[in-house]
C-alpha positions, 0 to 999 in steps of 0.5 A, spaced: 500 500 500 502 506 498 503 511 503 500 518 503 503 524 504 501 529 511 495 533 510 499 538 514 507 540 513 511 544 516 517 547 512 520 549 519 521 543 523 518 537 520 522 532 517 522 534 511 528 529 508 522 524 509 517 527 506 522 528 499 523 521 499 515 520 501 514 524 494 519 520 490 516 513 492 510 516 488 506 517 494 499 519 495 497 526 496 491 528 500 485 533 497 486 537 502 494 540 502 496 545 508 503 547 508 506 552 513 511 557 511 516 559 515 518 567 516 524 568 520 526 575 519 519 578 519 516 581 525 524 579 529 530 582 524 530 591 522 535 589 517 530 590 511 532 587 506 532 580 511 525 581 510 525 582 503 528 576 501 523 572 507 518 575 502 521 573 495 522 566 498 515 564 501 512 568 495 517 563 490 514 557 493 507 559 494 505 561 487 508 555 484 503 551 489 497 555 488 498 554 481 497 546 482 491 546 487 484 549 486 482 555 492 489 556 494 490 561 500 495 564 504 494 567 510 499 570 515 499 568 523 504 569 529 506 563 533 504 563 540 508 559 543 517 560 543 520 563 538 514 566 537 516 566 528 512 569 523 509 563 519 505 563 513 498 557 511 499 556 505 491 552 503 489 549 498 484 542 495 484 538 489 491 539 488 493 538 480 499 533 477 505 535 479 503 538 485 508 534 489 513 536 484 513 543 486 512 541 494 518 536 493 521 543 491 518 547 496 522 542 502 528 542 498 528 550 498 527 551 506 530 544 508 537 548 507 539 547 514 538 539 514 545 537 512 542 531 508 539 535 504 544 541 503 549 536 500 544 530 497 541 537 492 547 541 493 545 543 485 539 546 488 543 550 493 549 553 488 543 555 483 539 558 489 542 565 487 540 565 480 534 562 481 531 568 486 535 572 481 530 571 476 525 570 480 525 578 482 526 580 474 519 577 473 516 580 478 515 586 473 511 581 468 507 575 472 500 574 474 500 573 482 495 568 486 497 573 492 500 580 489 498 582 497 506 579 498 508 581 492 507 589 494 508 588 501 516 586 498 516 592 494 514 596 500 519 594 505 524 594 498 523 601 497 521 604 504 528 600 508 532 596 504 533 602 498 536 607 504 540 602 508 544 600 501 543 608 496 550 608 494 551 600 491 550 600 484 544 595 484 540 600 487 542 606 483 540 601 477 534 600 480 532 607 481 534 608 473 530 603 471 523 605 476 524 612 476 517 612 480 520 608 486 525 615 487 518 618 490 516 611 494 511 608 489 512 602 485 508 598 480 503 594 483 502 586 482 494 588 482 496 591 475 494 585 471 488 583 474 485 591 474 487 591 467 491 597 467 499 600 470 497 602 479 503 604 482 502 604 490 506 607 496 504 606 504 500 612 503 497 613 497 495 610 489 496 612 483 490 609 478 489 611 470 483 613 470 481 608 466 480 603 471 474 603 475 474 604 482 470 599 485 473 594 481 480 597 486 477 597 491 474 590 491 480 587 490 484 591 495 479 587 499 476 594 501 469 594 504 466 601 500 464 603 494 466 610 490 458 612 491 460 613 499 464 618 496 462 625 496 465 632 492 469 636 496 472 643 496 480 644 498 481 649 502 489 651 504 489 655 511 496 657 514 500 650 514 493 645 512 489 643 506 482 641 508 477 638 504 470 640 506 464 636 504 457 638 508 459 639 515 465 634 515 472 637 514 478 632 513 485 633 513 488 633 505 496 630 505 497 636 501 504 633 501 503 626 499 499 629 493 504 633 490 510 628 491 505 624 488 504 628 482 512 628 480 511 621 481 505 621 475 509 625 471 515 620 470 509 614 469 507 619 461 511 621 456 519 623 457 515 630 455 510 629 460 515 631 465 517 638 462 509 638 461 506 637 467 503 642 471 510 646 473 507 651 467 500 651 470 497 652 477 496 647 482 491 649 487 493 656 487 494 661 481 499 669 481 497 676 479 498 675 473 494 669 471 489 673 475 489 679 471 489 675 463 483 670 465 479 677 468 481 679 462 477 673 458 472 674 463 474 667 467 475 666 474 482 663 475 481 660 482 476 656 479 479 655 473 485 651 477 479 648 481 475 645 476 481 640 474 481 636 480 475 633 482 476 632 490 471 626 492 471 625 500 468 618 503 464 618 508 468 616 513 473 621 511 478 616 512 479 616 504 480 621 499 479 621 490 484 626 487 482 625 480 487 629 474 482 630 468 487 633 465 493 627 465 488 622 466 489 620 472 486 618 480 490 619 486 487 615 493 489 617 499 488 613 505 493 617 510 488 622 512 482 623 517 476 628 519 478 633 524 477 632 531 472 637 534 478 641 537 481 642 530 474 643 527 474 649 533 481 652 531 479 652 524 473 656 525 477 660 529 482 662 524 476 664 519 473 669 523 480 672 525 481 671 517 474 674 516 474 679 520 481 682 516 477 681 510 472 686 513 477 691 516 480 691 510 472 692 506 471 698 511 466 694 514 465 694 522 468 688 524 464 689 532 458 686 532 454 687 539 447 685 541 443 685 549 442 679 550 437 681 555 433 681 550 432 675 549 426 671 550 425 664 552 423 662 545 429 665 541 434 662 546 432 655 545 432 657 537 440 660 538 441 653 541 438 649 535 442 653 531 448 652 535 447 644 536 445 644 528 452 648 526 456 643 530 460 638 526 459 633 532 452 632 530 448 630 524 445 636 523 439 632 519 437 629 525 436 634 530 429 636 533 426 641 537 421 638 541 415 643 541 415 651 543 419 653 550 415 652 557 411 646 554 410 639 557 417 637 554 419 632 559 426 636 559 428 635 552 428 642 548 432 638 543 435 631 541 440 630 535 444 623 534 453 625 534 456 624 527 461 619 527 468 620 526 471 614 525 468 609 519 462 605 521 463 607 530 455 608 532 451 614 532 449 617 540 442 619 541 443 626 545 439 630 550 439 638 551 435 643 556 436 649 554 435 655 560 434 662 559 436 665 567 435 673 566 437 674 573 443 674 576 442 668 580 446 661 577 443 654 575 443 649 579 440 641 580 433 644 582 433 647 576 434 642 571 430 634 571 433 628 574 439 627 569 439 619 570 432 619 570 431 622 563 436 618 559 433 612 562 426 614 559 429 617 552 433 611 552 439 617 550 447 616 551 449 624 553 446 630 555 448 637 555 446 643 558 445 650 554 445 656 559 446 664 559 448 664 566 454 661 571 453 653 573 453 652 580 457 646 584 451 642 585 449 641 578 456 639 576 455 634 581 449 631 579 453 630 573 458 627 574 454 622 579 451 620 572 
């Protein structure tokens, strides 16, 4: 009776000599193969380029096996006991002919340490540096079962390996043959399956515009779609770029997008790079451009706007950049909304921006109004406003409950907060609004049981909106809560 190969092997400290004997006696294999590759330096060694020869050899082994079986995986885990090494969990079922040739191999390439091996396939061994050799030159063309490892290799190529050796020849070739990689991006191996050349970095994409985003999306493994997105306005104030869509505000690495942009110009034509935008505005525009468009009756701010369409997702953890004029979509997954203490100085910096505007209008930039000459009605109506214009809560929920001084059950005003971060829950809030004309301040007396009605309301927060001081007493009724 034959033998059967194990449905599990691994390549770390399985007795792999046994198993290449096992497949050379034409033994069995199972339907169901699972192989464990081992990573020693990923997540152990800050030698970049250690890791990226980790990379290249489970990437060898990995494609030739998936090419074999039906359903191929690749997962990453962590050991949990000692030396706690990164492994890979190559899967896969109804393995093809020749798959036991490619898995022989695959023992052979990791079975290195055992000296058996190391001199009974000594050949192999001798021919190990071509072989890899190779294998890298072909990455630029090959269709991968799992381009997620191959990027991952260029990322840590790029990003360490690159600084840690800049003056050798192999890398000053490198940079001559893929100019882009000077700018931290390289040609994906995703490429073959979107239909067209992307260039990825750490912080962002660069995607013809010819490929569609939600096919990139889907094969990025990412949970949106381009119809979350919404149209956005870019706003540069001092030293930051923010993109305005509706009430959320994000940051825009205006940083990366230019880095980016030089990168884009290398991917066209050799004249491209003389071409492309340094003869034109970019965001920005001069007296000069201002007075010739004034001339033929255009606005020159949004003539420099309309080339890029600005696109916001909704958790605003994603922004779409896309240059019409060159044909090109730039993703940026480095960024987020503002926080509520940004959102405020931003604000700030607007009205101080604004009332110089005014100054230099000769308008009046003091505004003064008597407060006491406010009614019960119209302070709640101020409150509305104010809750209604803070990025904190969604302002398409909030609602006024009935007229002042009416049976309200202590709540003025309800509205649900606007998430910040993707797909974190939206909270039910309830304000009082109390308008206190005398001198006197507002304590618990003054205000229904806190608890008592966020239990009954089924709310999460509450707020107070006063126009006078609070007193101790209702701070530690609060804080009780």
């Amino acid at each position: 009776m034959k033998s059967c190969i194990p449905h599990q092997i691994n390549l770390e400290s399985d007795n792999l000599l046994l198993i290449i004997k096992s497949i050379e006696a034409e033994a069995d294999c199972p339907k169901h193969v699972s192989v464990i590759i081992p990573a020693y330096a990923i997540g152990r060694a800050s030698e970049h380029l250690s890791i990226c020869e980790d990379i290249l050899d489970v990437s060898f082994v990995a494609e030739a096996m998936a090419a074999r079986v039906h359903n191929p995986q690749l997962s990453m885990e962590r050991q949990s006991n000692p030396p706690y090494r990164t492994q890979f969990v190559f899967e896969g079922c109804e393995p093809e002919p020749g798959f036991l040739d490619v898995l022989r191999q695959a023992c052979i390439h990791f079975g290195g340490d055992d000296p058996e091996i190391a001199e009974q396939f000594s050949d192999y061994f001798d021919k190990y540096p071509d072989t890899m050799e190779q294998y890298k030159k072909d990455l630029d063309e090959a269709q991968f079962f799992f381009p997620a490892l191959v990027d991952d290799y260029y990322a840590n190529l790029i990003n360490g390996a690159y600084y840690t050796y800049e003056q050798t020849d192999w890398v000053q070739t490198d940079l001559a043959r893929y100019p882009e990689r000077r700018f931290g991006f390289h040609r994906s191996a995703f490429s073959t399956r979107l239909g067209g050349d992307a260039y990825a970095s750490i912080e962002s994409w660069i995607v013809p515009e010819g490929v569609d985003l939600d096919d990139l999306f889907e094969v990025l493994n990412q949970d949106v779609k381009i119809s979350q997105f919404h149209a956005a306005r870019l706003t540069m104030m001092e030293r930051a770029c923010i993109a305005t869509t509706g009430s959320q505000h994000v940051h825009f690495p205006l940083d990366g997008f230019l880095k980016a942009r030089v990168c884009q110009s290398f991917l066209g034509e050799e004249d491209q790079v003389l071409r492309l935008g340094w003869q034109q505005p970019l965001f920005s525009t001069s007296p000069s451009l201002l007075s010739s468009q004034a001339a033929r009756g255009q606005d020159a701010l949004e003539q420099t706007a309309a080339k890029h369409d600005c696109l916001v997702h909704e958790s605003g953890e994603l922004i779409v950049l896309s240059d019409k004029e060159e044909g090109w979509h730039h993703l940026f997954f480095d960024t987020r909304p503002l926080n509520t203490f940004e959102t405020k100085a931003l604000a700030d910096r607007i009205t101080q921006l604004s009332e110089s505007v005014e100054e230099a209008l000769g308008l009046s930039a003091a505004h003064q109004f008597d407060w006491r000459t406010l009614n019960d009605e119209q302070f709640e109506t101020l409150c509305y406003d104010i809750i209604y214009s803070h990025p904190g809560f969604n302002h398409e929920t909030i609602r006024k409950m009935g007229k002042a001084r009416s049976r309200d059950g202590g709540r003025d005003i309800v509205v649900w907060t606007q998430p910040l971060a993707y797909r974190e829950p939206s909270r039910k809030f309830v304000f009082q609004c109390k308008l206190v004309t005398s001198k006197k301040s507002l304590g618990k007396r003054d205000v229904t049981d806190i608890g008592d009605m966020l239990d009954q309301y089924g709310a999460d927060g509450f707020g107070i909106m006063t126009s006078t001081v609070i007193d101790a007493t209702l701070f530690d009724a609060a804080d009780a809560i």
